[in-house]
C-alpha positions as CSV (number, residue, x, y, z in Angstrom):
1,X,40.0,92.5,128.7
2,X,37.6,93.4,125.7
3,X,34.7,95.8,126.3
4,X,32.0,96.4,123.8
5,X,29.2,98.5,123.6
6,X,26.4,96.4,121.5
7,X,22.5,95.9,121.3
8,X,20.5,93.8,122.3
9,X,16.8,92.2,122.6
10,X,16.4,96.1,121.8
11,X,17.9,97.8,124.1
12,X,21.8,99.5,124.2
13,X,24.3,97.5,126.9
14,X,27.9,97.4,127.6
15,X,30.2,94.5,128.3
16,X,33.2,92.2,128.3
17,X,33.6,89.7,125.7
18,X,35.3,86.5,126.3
19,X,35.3,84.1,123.7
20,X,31.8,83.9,122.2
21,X,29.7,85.2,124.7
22,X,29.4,89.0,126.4
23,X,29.2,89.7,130.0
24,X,26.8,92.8,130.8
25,X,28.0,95.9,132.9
26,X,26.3,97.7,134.8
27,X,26.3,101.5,133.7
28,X,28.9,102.1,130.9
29,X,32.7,101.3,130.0
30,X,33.7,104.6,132.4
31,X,32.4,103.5,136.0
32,X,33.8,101.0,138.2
33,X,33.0,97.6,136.2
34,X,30.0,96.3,137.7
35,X,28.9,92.5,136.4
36,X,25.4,91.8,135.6
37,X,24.0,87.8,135.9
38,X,23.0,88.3,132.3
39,X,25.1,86.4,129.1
40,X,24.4,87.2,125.6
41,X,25.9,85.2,122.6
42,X,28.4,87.1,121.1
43,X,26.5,86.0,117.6
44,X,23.3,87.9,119.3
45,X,24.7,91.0,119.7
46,X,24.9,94.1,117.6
47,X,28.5,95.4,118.2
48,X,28.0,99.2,118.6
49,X,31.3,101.6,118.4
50,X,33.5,101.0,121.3
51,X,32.8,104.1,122.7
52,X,31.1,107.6,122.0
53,X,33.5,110.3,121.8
54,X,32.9,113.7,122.3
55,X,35.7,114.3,119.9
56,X,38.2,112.5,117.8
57,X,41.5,113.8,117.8
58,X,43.7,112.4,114.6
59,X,47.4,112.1,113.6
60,X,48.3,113.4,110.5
61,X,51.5,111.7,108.3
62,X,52.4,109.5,111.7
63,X,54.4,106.9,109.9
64,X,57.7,107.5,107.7
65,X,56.5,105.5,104.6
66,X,52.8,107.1,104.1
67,X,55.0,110.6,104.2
68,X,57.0,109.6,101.9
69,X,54.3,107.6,99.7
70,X,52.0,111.3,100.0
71,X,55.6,113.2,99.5
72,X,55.4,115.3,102.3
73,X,58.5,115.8,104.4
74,X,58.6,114.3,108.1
75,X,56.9,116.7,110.5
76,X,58.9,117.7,113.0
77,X,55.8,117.7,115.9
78,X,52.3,115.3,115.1
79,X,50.0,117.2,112.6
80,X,46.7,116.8,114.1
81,X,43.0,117.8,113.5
82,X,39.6,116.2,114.2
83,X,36.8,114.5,113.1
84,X,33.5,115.1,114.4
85,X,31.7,112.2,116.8
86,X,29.3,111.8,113.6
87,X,31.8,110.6,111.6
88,X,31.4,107.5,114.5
89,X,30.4,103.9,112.8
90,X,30.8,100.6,114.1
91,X,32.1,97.7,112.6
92,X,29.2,96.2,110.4
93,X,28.5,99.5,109.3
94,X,27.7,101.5,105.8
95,X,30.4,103.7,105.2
96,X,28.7,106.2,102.6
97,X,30.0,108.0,99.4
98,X,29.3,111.9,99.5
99,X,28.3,113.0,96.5
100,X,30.5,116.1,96.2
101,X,33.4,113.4,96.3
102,X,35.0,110.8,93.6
103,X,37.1,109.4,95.6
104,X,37.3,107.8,99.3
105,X,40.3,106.0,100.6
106,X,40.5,103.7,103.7
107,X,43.1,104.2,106.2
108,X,43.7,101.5,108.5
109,X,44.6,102.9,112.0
110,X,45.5,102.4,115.9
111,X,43.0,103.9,118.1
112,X,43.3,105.4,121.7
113,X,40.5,105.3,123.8
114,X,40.8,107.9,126.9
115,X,40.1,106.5,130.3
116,X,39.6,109.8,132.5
117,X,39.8,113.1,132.5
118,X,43.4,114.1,130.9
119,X,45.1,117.9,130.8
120,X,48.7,117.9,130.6
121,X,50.4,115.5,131.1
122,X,53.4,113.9,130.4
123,X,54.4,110.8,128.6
124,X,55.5,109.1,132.2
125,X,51.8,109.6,132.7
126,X,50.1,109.0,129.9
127,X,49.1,105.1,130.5
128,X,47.5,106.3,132.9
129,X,44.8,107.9,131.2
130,X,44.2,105.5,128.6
131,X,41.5,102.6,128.8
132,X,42.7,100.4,125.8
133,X,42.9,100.4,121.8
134,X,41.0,99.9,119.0
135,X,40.8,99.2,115.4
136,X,39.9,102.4,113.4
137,X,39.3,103.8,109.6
138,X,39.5,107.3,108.8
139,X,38.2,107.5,105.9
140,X,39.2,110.1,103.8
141,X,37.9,112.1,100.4
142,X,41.1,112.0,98.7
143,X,40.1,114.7,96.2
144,X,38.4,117.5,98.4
145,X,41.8,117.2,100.7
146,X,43.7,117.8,97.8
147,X,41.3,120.4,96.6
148,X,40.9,122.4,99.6
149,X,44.4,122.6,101.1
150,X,43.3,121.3,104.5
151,X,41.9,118.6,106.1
152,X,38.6,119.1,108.1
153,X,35.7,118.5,105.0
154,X,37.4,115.6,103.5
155,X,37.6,113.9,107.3
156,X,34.3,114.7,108.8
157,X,31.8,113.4,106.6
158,X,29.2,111.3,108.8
159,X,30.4,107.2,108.9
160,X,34.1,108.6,107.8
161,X,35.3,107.2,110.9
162,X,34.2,103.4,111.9
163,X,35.4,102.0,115.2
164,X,35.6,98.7,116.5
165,X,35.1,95.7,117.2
166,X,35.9,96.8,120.7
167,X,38.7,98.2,123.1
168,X,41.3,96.1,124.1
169,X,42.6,97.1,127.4
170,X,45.4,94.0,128.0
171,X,47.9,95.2,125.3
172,X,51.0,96.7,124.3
173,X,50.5,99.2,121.5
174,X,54.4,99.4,121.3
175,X,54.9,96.7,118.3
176,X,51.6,96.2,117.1
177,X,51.2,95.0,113.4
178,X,48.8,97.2,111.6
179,X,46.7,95.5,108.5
180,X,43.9,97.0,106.0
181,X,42.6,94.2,103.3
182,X,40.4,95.4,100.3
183,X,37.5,92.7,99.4
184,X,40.1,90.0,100.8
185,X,43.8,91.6,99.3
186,X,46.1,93.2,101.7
187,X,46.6,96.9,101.1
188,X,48.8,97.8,104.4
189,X,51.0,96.1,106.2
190,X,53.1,98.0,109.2
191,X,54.0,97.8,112.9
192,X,53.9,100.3,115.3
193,X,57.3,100.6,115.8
194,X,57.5,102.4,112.8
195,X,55.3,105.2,114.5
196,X,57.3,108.4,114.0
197,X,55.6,109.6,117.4
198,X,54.7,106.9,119.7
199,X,52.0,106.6,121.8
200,X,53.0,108.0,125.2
201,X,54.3,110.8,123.0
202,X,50.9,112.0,121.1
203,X,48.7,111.4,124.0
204,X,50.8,114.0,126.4
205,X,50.9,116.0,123.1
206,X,47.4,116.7,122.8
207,X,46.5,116.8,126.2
208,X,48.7,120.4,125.9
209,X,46.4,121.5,123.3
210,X,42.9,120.4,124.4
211,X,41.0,119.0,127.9
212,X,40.2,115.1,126.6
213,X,37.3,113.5,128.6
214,X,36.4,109.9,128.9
215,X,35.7,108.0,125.6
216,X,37.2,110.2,123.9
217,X,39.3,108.5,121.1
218,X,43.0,109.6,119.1
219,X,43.8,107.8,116.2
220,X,47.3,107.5,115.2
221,X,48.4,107.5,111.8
222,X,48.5,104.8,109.0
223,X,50.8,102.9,107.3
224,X,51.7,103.6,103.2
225,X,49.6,101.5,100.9
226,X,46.0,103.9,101.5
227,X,44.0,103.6,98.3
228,X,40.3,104.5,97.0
229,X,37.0,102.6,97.9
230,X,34.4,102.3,95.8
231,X,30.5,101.0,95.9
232,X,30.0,97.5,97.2
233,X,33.8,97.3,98.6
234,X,34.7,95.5,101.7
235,X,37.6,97.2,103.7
236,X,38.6,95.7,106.5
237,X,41.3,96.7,109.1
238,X,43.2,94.4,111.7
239,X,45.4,95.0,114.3
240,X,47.3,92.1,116.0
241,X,45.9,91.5,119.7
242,X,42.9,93.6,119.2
243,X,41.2,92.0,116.1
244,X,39.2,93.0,112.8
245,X,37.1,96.1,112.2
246,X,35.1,95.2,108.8
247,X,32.5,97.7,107.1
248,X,31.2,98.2,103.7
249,X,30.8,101.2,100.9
250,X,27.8,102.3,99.3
């Protein structure tokens, strides 16, 4: 099943999408699903971000070949740290050039979407708590990470992190292939399998470390192949069995 947050004839909705048409929902992608008599066109509908999380937790160096590629040795527990929710975009959207940056670089990545309330738990339990996957970008200024030592101003600059199309919550994120393409070429090309700490794994991780509440969202990682962006680009990631999160730079 995909769910989508999106608007429409001005107002904010939520939904399932199935083939080219949404089903409203009554209330949001958290409650009981709850069908509405009303059908949009899928072609109608502004597609929001997925969901509106009250933080995003990320996975630092979660794949063996962007270690290598960034020639940092393979951590021995995830490296995490977050983005702020106003880093949130959806697909469609501008991602935007700081100006205190010279260079931004896509990074195509598996997203979790948290189902319910989740605070240690273990990996046995983890599925549990998780509503479905999306596409993600975190977007990155390549030179302030570099620059400052750590992480947090070159991830959490507003539209660093786009979302979307939707959350798909019929899948298997255990072999997943993982794809960004730059104005059309392929940058990335990886499978989940190749996950140094799979998905289970992070999710009972961080629920050790922080409370996560519905909607919020972990991204996992990317792939070796992350390169700069520049004005006018089109960066576009896919993930097999969810489908293609595409957004712009100005």
């Amino acid at each position: 099943m995909r769910l989508a947050r999106f608007h429409v004839e001005g107002r904010e909705a939520c939904g399932i999408v199935q083939g080219g048409e949404i089903q409203e929902l009554v209330g949001n992608l958290f409650d009981p699903l709850i069908i509405r008599t009303e059908t949009h066109r899928l072609a109608d509908a502004n597609l929001l971000a997925p969901c509106k999380p009250s933080k995003i937790v990320a996975v630092g160096l979660n794949y063996q070949d962007h270690a290598h590629e960034l020639g940092f040795p393979i951590p021995e527990n995830p490296i995490i740290f977050l983005k702020p929710p106003t880093s949130v975009i959806g697909t469609g959207g501008r991602i935007v050039v700081p100006a205190m940056s010279s260079r931004i670089d896509f990074e195509a990545e598996l997203g979790i979407v948290i189902k319910n309330a989740t605070h240690c738990i273990s990996p046995e339990d983890a599925a549990d708590h998780i509503l479905g996957y999306t596409c993600a970008n975190d977007v990155t200024a390549r030179d302030l990470q570099k620059r400052d030592g750590q992480w947090t101003r070159s991830k959490a600059f507003d539209t660093f992190c786009p979302l979307g199309p939707w959350i798909e919550t019929d899948l298997d994120p255990g072999n997943l292939l993982v794809e960004s393409y730059l104005n059309g070429k392929r940058m990335q090309s990886s499978r989940t399998s190749q996950l140094i700490f799979p998905i289970t794994y992070v999710v009972s991780f961080t629920s050790h470390i922080m409370t996560l509440h519905p909607g919020d969202l972990i991204i996992t990682g990317t792939p070796a192949g992350v390169g700069p962006m520049n004005h006018g680009d089109k960066i576009e990631v896919r993930i097999e069995g969810i489908g293609s999160l595409v957004n712009y730079v100005q």
